[in-house]
TIGU-413337 format. One record per residue: x, y, z of N, C-alpha, C in turn; residue in three letters. Coordinates in steps of 0.1 Angstrom, whole numbers, plus 2048, in hexadecimal, padded with zeros to 3 digits. Each point is the difference from the previous one (the first is absolute). Last residue first. Layout:
BEGIN
XYZXYZXYZAla/...
end
This chain:
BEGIN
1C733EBB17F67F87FF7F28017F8Unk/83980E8027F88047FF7F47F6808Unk/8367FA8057F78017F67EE805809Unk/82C7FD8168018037F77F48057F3Unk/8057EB82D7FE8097FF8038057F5Unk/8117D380F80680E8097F780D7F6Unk/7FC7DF7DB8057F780E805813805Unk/7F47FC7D67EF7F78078037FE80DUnk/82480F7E07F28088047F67FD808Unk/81E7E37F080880580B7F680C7FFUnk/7FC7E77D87F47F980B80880680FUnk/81280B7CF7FA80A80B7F97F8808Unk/82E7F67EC7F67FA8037F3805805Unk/8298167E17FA7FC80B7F47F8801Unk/82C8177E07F07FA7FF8027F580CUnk/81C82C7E88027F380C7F4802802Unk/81D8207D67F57FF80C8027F5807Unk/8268227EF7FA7F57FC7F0802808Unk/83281E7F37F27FF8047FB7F17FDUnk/8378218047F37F47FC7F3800809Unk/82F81F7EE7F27FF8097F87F47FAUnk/8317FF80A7F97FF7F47F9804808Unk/8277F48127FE80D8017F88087F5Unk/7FF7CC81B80A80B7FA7FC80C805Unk/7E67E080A7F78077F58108087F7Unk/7E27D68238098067FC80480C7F3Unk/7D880081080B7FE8028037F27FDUnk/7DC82F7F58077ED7FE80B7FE804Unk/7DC82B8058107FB8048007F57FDUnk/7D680D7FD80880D7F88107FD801Unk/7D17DC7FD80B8088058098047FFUnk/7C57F57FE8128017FA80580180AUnk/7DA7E07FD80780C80580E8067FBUnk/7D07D680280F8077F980280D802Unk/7DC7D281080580D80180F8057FBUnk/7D67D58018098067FE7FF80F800Unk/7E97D08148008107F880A8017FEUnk/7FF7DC81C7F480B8077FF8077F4Unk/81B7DF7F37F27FA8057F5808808Unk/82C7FC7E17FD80E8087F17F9803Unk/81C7E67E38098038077FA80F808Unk/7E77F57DB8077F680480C808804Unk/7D281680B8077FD7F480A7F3803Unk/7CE81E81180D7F68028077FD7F5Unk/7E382F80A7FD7EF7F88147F3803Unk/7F283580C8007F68097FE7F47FEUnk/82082E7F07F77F97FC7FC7F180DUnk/81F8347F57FC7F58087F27F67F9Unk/82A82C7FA7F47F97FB7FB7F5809Unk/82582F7FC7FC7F380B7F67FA7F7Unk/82A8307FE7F57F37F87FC7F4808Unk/82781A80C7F380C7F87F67F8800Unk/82A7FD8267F17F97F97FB80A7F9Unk/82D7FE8207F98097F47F77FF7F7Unk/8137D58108048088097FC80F7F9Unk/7FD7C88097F780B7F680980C80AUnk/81C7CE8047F18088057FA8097F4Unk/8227D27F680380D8097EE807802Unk/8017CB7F98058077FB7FD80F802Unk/7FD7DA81F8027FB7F480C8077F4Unk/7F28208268007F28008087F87F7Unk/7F58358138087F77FA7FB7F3805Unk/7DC8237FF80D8018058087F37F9Unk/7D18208028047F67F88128027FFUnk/7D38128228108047F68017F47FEUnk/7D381681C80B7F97F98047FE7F8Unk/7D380E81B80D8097FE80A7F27FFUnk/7C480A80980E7FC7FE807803802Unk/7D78168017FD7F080180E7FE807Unk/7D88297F98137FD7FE7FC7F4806Unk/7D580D7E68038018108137FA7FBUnk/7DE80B7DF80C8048018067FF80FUnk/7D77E97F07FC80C80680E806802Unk/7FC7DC7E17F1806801803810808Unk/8237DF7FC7FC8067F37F380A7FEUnk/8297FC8277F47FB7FC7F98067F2Unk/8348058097F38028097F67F87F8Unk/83B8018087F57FB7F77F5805808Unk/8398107F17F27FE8097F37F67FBUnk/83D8017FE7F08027F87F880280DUnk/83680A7F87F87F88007F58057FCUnk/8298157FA8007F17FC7F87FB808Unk/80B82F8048047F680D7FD7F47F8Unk/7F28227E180A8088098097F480EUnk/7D67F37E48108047FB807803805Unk/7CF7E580680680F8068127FE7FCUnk/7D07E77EC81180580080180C805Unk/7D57E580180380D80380E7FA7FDUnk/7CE7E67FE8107FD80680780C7F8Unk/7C97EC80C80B80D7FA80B7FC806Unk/7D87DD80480D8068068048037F8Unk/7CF7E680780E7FC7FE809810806Unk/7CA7F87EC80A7FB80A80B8017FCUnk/7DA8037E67FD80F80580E7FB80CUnk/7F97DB7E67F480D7F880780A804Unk/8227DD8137F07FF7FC7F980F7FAUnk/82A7F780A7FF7F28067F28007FCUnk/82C8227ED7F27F68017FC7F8807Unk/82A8287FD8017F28027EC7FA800Unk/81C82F7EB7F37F88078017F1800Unk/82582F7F77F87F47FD7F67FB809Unk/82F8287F67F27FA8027F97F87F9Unk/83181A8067F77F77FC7F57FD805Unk/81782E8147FF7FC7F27F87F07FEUnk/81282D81F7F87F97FE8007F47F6Unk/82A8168137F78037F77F77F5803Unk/80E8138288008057EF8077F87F9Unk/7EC7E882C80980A7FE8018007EFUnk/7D77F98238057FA7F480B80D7FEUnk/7E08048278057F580380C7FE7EFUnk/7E982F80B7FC7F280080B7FA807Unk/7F88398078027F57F37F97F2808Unk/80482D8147F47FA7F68007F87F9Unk/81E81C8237FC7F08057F38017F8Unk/8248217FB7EE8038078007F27FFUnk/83280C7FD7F47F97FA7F1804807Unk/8328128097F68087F87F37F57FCUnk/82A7EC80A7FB80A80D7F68097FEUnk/8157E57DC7F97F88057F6807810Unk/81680E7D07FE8078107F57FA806Unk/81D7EB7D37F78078077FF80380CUnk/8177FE7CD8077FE80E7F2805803Unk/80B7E77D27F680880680180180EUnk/8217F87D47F97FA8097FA80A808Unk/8208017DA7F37F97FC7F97FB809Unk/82D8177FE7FD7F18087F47FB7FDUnk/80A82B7EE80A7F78038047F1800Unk/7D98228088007FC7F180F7F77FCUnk/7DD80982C8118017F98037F67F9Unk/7CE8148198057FA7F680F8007FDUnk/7E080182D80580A7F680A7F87F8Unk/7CE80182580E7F87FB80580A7F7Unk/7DB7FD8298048067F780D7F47FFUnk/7D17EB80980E80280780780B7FBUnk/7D47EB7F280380F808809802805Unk/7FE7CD7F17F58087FB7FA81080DUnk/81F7D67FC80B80D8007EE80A802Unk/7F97D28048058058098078107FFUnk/7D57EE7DF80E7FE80680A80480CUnk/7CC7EF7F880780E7FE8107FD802Unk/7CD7EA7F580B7FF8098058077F8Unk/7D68007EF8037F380980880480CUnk/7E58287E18117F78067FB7F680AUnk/7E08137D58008018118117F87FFUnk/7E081D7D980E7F680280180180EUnk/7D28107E880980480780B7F6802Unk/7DC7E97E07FF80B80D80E808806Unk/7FF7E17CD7F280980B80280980BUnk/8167F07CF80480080C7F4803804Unk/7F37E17DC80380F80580380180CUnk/7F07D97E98088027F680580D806Unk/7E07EF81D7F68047F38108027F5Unk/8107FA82E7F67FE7FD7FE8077F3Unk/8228048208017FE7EE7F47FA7FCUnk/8178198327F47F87F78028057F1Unk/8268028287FD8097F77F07F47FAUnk/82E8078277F57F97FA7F78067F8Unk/8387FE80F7F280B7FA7F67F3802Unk/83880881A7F37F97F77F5801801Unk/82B8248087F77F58027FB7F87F3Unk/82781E8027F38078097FE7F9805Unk/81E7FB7DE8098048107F180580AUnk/7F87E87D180D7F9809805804809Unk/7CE7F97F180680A7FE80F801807Unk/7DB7D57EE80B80480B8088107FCUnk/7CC7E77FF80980A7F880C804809Unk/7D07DD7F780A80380D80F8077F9Unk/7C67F77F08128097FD80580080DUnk/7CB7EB7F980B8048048118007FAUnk/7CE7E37FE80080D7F9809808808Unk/7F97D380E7FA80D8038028107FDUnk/80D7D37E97F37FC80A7FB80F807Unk/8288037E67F78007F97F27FD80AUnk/8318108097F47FB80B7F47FE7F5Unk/8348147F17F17FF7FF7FB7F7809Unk/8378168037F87F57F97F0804804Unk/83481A7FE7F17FC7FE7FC7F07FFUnk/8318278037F77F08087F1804800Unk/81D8267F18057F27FD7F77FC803Unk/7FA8348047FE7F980080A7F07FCUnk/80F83480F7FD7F77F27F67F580BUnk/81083680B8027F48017F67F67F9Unk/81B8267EE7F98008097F97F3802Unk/82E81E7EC7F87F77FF7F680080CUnk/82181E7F57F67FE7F47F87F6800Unk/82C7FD81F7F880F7F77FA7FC7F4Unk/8067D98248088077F87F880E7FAUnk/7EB7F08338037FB7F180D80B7F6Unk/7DD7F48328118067FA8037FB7F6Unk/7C980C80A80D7F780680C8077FBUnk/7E081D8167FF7F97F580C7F97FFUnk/7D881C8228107F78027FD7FF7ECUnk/7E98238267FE7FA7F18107F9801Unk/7E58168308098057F57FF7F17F2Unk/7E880282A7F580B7F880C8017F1Unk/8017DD82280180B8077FE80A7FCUnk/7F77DC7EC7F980480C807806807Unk/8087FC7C88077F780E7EF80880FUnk/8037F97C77FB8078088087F9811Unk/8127F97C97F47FF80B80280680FUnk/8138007C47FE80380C7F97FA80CUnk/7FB7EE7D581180380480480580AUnk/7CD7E37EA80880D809811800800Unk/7E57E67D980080080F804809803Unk/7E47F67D580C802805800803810Unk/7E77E87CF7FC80581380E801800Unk/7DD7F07D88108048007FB80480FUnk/7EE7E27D67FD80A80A80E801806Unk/7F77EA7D57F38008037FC80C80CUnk/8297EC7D57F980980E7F2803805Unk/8147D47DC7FA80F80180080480CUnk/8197D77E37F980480F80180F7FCUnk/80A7CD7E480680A8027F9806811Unk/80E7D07DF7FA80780780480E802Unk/7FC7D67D88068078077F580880CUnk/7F47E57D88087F080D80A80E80AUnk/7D981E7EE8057F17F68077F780DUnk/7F88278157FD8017F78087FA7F3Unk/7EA80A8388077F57F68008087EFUnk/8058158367F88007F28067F47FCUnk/7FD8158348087F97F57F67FD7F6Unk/80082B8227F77F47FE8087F77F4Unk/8128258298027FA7F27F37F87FDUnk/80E8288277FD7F78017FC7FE7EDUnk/82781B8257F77FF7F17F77F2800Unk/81C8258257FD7F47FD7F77FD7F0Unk/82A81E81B7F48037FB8017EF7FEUnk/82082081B7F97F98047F17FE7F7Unk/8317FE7F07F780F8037F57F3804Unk/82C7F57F48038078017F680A806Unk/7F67D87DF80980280880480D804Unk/7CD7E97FF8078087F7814801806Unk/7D47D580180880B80580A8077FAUnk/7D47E07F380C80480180680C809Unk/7D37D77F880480F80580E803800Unk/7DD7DD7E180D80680980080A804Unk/7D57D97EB80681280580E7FB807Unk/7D37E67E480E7FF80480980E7FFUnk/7C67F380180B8097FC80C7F7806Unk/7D17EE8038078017F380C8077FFUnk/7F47FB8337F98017F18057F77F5Unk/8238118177F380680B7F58007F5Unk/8377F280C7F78047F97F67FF805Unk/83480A8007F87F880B7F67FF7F0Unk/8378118107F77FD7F57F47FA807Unk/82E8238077F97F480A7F47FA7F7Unk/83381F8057F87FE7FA7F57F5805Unk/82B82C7FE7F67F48047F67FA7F9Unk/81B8227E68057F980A7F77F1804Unk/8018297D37F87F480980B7FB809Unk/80C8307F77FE7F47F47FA7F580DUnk/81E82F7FD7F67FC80A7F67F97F8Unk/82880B7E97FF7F38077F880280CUnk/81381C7D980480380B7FA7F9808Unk/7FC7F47D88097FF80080380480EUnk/7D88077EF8047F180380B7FE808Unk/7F28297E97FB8008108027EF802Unk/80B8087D580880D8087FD7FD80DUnk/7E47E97E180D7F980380C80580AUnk/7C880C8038078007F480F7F880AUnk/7DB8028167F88057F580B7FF7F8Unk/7F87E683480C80B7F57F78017F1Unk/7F37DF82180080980680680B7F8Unk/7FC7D37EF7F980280E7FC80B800Unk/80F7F77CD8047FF80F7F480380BUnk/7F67E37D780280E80480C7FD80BUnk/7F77DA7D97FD80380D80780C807Unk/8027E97CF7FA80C8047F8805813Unk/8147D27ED80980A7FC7FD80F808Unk/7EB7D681C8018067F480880A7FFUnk/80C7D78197FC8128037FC8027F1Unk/80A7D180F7F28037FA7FF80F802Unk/82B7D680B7FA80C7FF7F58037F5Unk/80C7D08197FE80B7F97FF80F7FEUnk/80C7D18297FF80E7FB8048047F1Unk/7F27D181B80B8067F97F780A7FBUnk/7EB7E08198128068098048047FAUnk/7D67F47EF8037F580781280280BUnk/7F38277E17F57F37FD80B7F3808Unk/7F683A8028067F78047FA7F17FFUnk/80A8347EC7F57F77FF80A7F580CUnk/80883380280B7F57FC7EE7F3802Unk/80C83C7FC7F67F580280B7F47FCUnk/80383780F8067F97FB7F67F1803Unk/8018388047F87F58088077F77F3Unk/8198308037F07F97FD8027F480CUnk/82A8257FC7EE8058037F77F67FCUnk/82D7F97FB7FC8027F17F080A807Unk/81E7EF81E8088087F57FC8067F6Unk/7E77E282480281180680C8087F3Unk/7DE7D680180D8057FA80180D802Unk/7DF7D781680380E7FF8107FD7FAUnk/7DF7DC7FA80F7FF806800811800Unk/7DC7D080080280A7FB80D80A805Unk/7EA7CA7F280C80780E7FD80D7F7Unk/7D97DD7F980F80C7FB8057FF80CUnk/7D97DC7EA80580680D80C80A7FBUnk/7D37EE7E780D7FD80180680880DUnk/7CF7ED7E180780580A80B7FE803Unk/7E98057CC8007F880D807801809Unk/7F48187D87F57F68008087F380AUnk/81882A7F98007FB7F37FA7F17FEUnk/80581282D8088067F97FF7F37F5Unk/7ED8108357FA7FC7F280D8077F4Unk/8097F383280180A7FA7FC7FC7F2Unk/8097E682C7F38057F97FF8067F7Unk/82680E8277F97F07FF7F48017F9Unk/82C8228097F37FD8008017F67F9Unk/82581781E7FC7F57FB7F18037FBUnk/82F81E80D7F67F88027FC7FA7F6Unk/82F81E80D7F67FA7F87F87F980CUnk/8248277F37FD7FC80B7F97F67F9Unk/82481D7E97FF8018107FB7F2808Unk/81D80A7CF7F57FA8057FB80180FUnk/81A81C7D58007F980C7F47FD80AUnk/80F8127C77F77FC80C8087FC80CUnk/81A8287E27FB7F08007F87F880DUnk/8048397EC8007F680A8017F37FAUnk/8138287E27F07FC8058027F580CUnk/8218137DA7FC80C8107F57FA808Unk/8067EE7D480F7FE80A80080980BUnk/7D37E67F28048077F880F809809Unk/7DC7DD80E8018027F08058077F7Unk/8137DF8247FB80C8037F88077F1Unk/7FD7C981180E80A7FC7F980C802Unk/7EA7DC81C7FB8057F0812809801Unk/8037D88217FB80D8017FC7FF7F3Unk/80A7CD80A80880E7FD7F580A801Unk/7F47D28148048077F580780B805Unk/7FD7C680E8068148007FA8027F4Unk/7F57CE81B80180A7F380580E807Unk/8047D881A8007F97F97F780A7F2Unk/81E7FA8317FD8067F47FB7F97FBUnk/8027EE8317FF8057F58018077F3Unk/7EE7F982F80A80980380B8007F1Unk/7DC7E280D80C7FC80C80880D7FBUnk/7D57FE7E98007FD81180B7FE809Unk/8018167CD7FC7F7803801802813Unk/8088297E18057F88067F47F4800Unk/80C8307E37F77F87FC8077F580EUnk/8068387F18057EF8037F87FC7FEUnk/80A82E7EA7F77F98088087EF807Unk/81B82E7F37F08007FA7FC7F780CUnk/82881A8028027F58027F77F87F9Unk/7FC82B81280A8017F48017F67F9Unk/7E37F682580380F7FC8088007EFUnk/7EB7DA81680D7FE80580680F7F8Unk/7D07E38158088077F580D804806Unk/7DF7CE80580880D80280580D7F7Unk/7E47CF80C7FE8097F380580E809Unk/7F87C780780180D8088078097F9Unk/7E07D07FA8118097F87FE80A80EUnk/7E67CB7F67FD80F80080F808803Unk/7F57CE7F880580A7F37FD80C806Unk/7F47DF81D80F7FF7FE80580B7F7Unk/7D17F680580380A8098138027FFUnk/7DE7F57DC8097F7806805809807Unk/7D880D7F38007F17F580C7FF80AUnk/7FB82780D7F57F98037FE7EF800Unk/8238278037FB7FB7F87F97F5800Unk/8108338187FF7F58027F97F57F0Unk/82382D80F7F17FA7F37FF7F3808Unk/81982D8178027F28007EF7FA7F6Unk/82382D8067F77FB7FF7FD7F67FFUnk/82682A80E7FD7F57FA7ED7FE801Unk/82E8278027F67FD8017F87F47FDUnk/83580D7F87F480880A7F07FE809Unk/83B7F77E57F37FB8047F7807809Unk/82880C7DD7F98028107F27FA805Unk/82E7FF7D17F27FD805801805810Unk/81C8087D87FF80B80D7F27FA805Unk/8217E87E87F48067FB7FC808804Unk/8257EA8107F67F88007F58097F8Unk/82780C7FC8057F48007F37F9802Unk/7FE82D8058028007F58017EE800Unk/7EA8118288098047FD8007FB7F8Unk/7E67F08247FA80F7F880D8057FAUnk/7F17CB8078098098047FC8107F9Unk/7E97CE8168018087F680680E804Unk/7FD7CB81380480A8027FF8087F5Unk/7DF7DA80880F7FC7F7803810803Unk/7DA7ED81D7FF7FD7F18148057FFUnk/7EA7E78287FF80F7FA8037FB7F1Unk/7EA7E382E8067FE7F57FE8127FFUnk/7F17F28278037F17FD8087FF7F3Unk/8008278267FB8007F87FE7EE7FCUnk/7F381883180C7FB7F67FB7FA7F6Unk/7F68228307FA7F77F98107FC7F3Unk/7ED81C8378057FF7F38027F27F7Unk/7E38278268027F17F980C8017F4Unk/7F482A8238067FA7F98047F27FDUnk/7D981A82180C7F68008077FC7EFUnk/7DA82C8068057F280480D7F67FCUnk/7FC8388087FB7F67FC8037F3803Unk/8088288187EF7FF7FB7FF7F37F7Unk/82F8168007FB80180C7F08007F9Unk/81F7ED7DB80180A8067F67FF810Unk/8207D67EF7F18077FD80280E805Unk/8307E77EB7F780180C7EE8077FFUnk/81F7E47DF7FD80C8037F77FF80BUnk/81F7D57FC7F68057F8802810809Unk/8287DA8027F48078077F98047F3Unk/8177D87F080580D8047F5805806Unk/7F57D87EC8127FF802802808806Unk/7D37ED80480380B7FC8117FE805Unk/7D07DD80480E80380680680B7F6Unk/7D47E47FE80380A7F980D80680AUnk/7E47DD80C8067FD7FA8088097F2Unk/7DF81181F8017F08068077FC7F1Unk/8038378057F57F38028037F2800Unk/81982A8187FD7FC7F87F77F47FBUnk/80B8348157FB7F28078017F67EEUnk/8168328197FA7F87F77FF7F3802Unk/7FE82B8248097F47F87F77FC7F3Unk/7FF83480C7F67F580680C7F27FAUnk/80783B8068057F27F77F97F6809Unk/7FE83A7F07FD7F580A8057F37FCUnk/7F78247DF80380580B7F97F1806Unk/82680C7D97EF7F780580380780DUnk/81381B7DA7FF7FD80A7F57F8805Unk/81F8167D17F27FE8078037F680FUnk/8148197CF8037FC8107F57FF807Unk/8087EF7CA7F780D80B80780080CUnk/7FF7F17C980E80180D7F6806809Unk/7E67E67D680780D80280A7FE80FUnk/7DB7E67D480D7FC80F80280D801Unk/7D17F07EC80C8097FD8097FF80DUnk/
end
């Protein structure tokens, strides 16, 4: 979720760039404590999408990358595009399918918009395994399914697929409805955890087959804190619009070690066990946001959050608000590297997979083609592809430029083998 903040880096380190990765324009300075701001460059983006009537009110958001096994060439990168529904891209950035949202079902009633998506691989359906893109429809409240055979996306939601989180169409409408989202499995079971919009709650799904269609039952539920406890004894909560409290976006699963990395957007990021199909133990904070106990105050005006930077108790992190994309770069079983969108300043972090030790820090700046700037959405993958020989990596971004006076969004697909180089990655 993009929002206006005034916010303050504290401290500026140079930025360094990697051996043949040269950056048109300075990068975001690092905050004080952290490491040397690396910066990096895209090789391809996908096609400007516009949030306005002319272009559909598409917003690119969130992405996923299918790898395909039989012809690594044919694998896609599978974005959603809110209002906008789904994309479909090939490796150079691409179209090559859309759908449209569900209509609304009724003239007072929400029409779908598509937030976030993931991938399950395997999925027994109608006597043999298939892979989905699955898609939170935060319009409609459900979980949304797309078969995918050899690069090309089907839809398989069954009709009768509930909502998420809402009991009737009345409470739909007012849209604290599936947001985030992250898919894994464990067993026999294929599970999503969703996030709720607007309220720090989590749901965990187990996906059903039923006939050549799919659907998903609630299985467990956990909600996060809104408040928290500062050490100097007094209670911070974040600065948010009235009535809202602060939301989860950015997930992804650690299947190998049974773990929820849960991006809560103005606090932090969660770690949470999903073992046995069920949240488990107490939600621990990775990292904390920089604003995290700062006081702030909301104008409603300006839609922005002024803070008393003079007043901070020095408890926060390193990651400016909003928390958000997350992913797991692989190098092995239990190895490799969490990579963090820090929003607020357009860059990333990276730590260790195993022991969250901080690793990294770097911005994807102008090259080839323009930078990431307001990152919701990240995916990464480590299987070589054609034209990405370390992996690949996709990222949104919130500003496309050139841009006019359109809001445009796109994503830009990276070489991830620049993880493996200056500390970045995991071991």
């Amino acid at each position: 979720m993009r929002r206006i903040l005034t916010c303050l880096a504290a401290g500026a380190l140079a930025a360094t760039a990697l051996p043949g990765m040269a950056a048109a324009k300075p990068a975001p300075a690092s905050p004080a404590g952290a490491p040397a701001l690396r910066t990096v460059t895209a090789k391809f983006e996908t096609p400007a999408l516009y949030d306005d009537e002319a272009g559909g009110d598409a917003d690119a958001d969130d992405p996923a990358i299918w790898v395909n096994e039989r012809d690594r060439s044919r694998s896609r990168v599978i974005v959603t595009a809110k209002n906008g529904g789904l994309r479909v891209y090939d490796l150079r950035g691409r179209q090559t399918q859309s759908f449209a949202t569900p209509e609304a079902p009724g003239p007072d009633d929400e029409p779908g918009r598509f937030n976030n998506v993931d991938l399950v691989t395997g999925f027994p359906l109608r006597g043999r395994l298939v892979d989905l893109a699955v898609v939170t429809d935060r319009g409609r409240d459900k979980l949304r399914f797309y078969r995918i055979d050899d690069g090309v996306l089907t839809d398989v939601t069954a009709a009768d697929a509930p909502f998420a989180f809402n009991a009737t169409q009345q409470e739909v409408n007012e849209q604290a409805t599936a947001y985030g989202l992250a898919t894994f499995r464990q067993g026999r079971d294929f599970l999503a955890v969703a996030s709720r919009r607007h309220i720090p709650e989590l749901g965990m799904f187990r996906l059903v087959a039923k006939g050549a269609k799919v659907s998903y039952q609630r299985v467990d539920k956990l909600v996060l804190p809104d408040t928290f406890r500062l050490k100097s004894g007094g209670s911070w909560t974040p600065c948010l619009e009235p009535g809202e409290l602060p939301q989860v976006e950015g997930m992804t699963v650690d299947p190998e070690l049974g773990v929820l990395y849960a991006a809560q957007e103005d606090v932090a990021l969660w770690r949470v066990s999903v073992t046995g199909g069920r949240f488990g133990y107490t939600p621990r904070m990775v990292e904390r946001t920089r604003e995290y106990g700062v006081p702030a105050v909301y104008d409603p005006e300006t839609e922005e959050c002024t803070f008393d930077w003079a007043a901070d108790p020095g408890e926060g992190g390193r990651i400016a608000a909003d928390v958000e994309g997350v992913t797991i770069f692989k190098t092995g079983r239990q190895s490799g590297t969490l990579l963090v969108s820090s929003q607020g300043d357009d860059t990333f972090y990276t730590y260790d997979r195993r022991t969250l030790r901080p690793l990294g820090h770097f911005a994807v700046v102008d090259g080839r083609v323009d930078g990431s700037q307001e990152c919701d959405g990240a995916a990464v993958v480590n299987t070589p592809l054609p034209g990405f020989p370390g992996g690949l990596l996709v990222v949104h971004d919130g500003h496309e430029t050139p841009d006019g006076d359109r809001t445009a969004t796109n994503v830009k697909f990276l070489d991830a083998g620049f993880l493996n180089q200056h500390g970045l990655n995991g071991r």
